[in-house]
N, C-alpha and C positions, 0 to 999 in steps of 0.2 A: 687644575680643576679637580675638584672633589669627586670621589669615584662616584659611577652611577648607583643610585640604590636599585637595590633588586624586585624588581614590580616581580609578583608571582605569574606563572606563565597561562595559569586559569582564567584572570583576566585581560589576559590581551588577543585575544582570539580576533583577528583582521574581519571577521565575518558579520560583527553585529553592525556595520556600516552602510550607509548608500554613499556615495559621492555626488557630488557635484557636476556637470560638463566643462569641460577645461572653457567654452566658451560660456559659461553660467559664473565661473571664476573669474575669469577675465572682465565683468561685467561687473560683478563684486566688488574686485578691487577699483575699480573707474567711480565708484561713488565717493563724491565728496565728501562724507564722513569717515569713508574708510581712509581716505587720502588726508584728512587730516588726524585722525588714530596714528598713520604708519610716522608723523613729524613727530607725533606727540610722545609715540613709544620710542622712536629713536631718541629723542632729548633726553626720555627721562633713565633709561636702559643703558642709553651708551651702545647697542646695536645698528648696526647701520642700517639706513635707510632701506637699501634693496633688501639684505636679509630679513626687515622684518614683513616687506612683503613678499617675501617668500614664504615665510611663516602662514601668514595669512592666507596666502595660497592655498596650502595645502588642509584648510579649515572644508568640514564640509557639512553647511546648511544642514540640521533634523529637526522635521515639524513637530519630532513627538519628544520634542524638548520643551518644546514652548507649548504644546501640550500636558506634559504632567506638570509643569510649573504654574500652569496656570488651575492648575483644579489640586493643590495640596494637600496633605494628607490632613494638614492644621485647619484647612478651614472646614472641617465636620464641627459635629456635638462632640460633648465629653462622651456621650453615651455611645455614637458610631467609631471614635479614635481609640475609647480606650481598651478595648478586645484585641484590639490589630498590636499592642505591645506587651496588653496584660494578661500573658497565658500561662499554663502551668507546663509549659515546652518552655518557653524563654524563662521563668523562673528555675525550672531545673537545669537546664542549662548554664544559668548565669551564675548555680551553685559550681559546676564543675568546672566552668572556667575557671572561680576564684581559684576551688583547691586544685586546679591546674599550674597555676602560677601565685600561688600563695603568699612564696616566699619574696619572690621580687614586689607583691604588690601591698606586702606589709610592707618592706624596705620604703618604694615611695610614698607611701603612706606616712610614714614618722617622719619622714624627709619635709612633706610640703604641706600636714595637715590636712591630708582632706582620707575620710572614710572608704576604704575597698571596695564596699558597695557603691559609691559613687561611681566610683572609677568601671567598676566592671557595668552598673546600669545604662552607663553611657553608651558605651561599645555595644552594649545589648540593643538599646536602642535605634540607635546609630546604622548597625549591623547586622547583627544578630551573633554576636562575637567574631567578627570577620568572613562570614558565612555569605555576604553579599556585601561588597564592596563599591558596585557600581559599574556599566556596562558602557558605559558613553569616554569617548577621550573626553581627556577635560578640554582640550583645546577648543574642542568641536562645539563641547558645553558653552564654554566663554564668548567663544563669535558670533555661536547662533544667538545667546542670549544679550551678548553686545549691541548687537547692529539689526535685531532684528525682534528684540523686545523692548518697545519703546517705554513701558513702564518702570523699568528698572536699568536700562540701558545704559547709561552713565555709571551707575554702580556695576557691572560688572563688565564695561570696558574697563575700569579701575581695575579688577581683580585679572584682567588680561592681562596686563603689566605687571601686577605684582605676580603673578604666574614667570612669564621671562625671564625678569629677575627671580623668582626661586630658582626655576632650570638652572641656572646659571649658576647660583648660591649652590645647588646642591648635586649639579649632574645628572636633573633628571630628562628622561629622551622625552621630548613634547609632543613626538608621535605617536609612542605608546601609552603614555599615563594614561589611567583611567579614574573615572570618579562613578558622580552622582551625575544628575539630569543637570543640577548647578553647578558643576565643578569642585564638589567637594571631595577629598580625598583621603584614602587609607582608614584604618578602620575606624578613630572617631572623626572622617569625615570634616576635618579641616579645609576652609576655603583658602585660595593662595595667602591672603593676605593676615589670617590665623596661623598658616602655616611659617609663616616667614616672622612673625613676631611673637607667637609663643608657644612654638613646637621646639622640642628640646632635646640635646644630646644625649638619652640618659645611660646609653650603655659607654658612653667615652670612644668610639671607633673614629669620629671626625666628621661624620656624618649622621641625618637624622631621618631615618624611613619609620614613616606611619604607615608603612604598606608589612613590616616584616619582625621589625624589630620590637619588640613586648615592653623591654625599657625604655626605649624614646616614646612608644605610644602612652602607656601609663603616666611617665614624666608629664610627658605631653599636655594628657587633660588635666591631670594633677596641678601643671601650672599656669594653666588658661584659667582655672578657677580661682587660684592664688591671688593672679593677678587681677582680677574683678573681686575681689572684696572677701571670698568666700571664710565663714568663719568656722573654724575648728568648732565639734561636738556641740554649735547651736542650732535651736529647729527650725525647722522651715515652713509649715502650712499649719494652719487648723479650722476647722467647718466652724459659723458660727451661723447662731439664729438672727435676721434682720426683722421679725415679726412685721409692724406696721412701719418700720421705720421707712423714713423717705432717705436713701444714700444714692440714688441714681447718680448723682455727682458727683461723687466720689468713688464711683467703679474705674476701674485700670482696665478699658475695653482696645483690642486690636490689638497694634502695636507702640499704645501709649503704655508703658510698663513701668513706668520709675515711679516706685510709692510714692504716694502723696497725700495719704493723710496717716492720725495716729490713731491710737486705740482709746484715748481720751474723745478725740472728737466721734468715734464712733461711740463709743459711751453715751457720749450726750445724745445724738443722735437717736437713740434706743437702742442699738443695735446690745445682744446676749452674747456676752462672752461667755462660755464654760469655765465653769469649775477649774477643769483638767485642762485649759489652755495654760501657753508656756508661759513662763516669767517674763514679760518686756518690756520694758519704761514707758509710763504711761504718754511719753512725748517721740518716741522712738516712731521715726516716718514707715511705715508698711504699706501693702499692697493689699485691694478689695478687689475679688473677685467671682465670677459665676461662672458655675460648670453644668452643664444643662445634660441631662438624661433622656430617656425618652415621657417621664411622667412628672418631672418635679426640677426645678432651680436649685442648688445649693448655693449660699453664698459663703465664700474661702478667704480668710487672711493669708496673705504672703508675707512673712517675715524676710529678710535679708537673704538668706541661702536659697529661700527659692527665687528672690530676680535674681540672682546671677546665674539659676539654671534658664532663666530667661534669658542671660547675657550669652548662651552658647547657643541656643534657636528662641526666636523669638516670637514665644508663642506659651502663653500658662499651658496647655493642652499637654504639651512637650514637656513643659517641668513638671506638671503633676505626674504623668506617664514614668520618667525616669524616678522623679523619687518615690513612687508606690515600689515601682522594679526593684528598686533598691532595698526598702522596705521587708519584701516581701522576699528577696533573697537571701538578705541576713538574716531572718525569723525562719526559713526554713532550715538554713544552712547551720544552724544554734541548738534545732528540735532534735 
């Protein structure tokens, strides 16, 4: 087995928990879903059936998971979300992290193409550069939102399993991990199943902690973006005027994000491109979207680089927030 990574000891404090009654457990496990999960993870794990109701066992029921899950920080305005990432504390910050690890994060930098400010606006957002990680086991995260969030429930008994197998893959103790309220983990906050297919060795040791290690984490996001599309030195957004134009139809609202139309058909449509907007084939599929303040609509083109910061949360809100961050730490970090 691959040695354990080393979770920092800040967050594993046994004390942010409630349990369960071993007979509130007991009861648990006796539900027919749970009893077809423990076949299901056995088959697909290769763990045996009792161990992984033991595992289960030791899961314990928090309302106030399914509580912040349910009121996200994504479903505000542009105008109440973006103060909560865009401050001049997490700008200066995101400056010293860079030149904190400067060197390692040019290095994956040239390695994977993607920009330092990306990489560090993540974490920023993410974290606040590792500044809060998350205070929930993930386990706890996973069951409660498993079997006891019906809205999403399927997707994250999925991410229970690809959790087991990570442990497994990587030595982590499934007692202590800790995450987010979703079970996402280390400092950019990778879900198991991000974890397991594009988190990356970058320091070479044999092992890969998002909890410690600055080269696997950097690799890390470096190659979660790689691998969704992201293209080296092209833009990402730009505000345009819709005047009287009718485009309702072609807004990217919720979690429908995958461009779908071009800058031709908004052309036609009326819609004002600027001047100073970037260069991009007038047939080239983009993203329309609105950011809403407290007194006005803007309407935003998403070029390519910004879905795929969709592709890491799935939410414009999220990608505009990371790449202003970004923005705004490399113009400071220049002056």
């Amino acid at each position: 087995m691959i040695s354990k990574i080393s979770i920092p000891a800040a967050i594993l404090s046994a004390g942010l928990f409630f349990s369960l009654s071993a007979g509130a457990n007991s009861q648990f496990l006796e539900r027919t879903e749970v009893q077809s999960f423990i076949d299901q993870a056995s088959e697909q794990t290769g763990l045996p059936r009792d161990e992984v109701a033991a595992l289960l066992g030791k899961a314990r029921f928090q309302q106030s998971i399914i509580d912040a899950i349910t009121r996200p920080a994504e479903s505000r305005t542009w105008g109440e979300y973006r103060p909560i990432f865009i401050t001049d504390k997490r700008i200066r910050d995101g400056v010293s992290f860079w030149n904190e690890h400067q060197e390692l994060l040019e290095e994956i930098s040239q390695d994977y193409g993607l920009s330092p400010e990306i990489i560090v606006a993540i974490i920023g957002v993410e974290t606040a550069y590792g500044g809060f990680i998350g205070n929930y086991r993930v386990l706890d995260a996973l069951v409660t939102l498993g079997f006891d969030y019906e809205r999403r429930g399927e997707f994250f008994r999925g991410q229970l399993i690809e959790f087991i197998r990570l442990a497994d893959e990587q030595g982590l103790d499934m007692d202590k991990a800790l995450g987010s309220y979703a079970g996402a983990m280390g400092l950019p906050q990778f879900i198991p199943s991000s974890y397991r297919h594009y988190a990356v060795d970058g320091d070479g040791d044999g092992r890969i902690d998002l909890w410690e290690s600055k080269a696997d984490i950097f690799a890390s996001v470096a190659n979660y973006f790689v691998a969704h599309g992201w293209g080296h030195g092209e833009p990402v957004a730009f505000k345009v005027d819709v005047a009287d134009a009718e485009v309702d139809d072609l807004l990217n609202k919720a979690r429908d994000l995958a461009p779908k139309t071009t800058l031709r058909e908004l052309r036609e449509r009326g819609v004002i491109i600027p001047n100073d907007a970037p260069e991009v084939p007038a047939d080239f599929k983009v993203m329309l979207f609105t950011l809403t303040t407290d007194d006005q609509v803007e309407h935003w083109v998403g070029l390519n680089n910004f879905y795929v910061i969709t592709r890491y949360n799935h939410s414009v809100l999220y990608a505009m927030a990371v790449w202003e961050l970004a923005t705004k730490i490399a113009a400071l970090r220049e002056s």
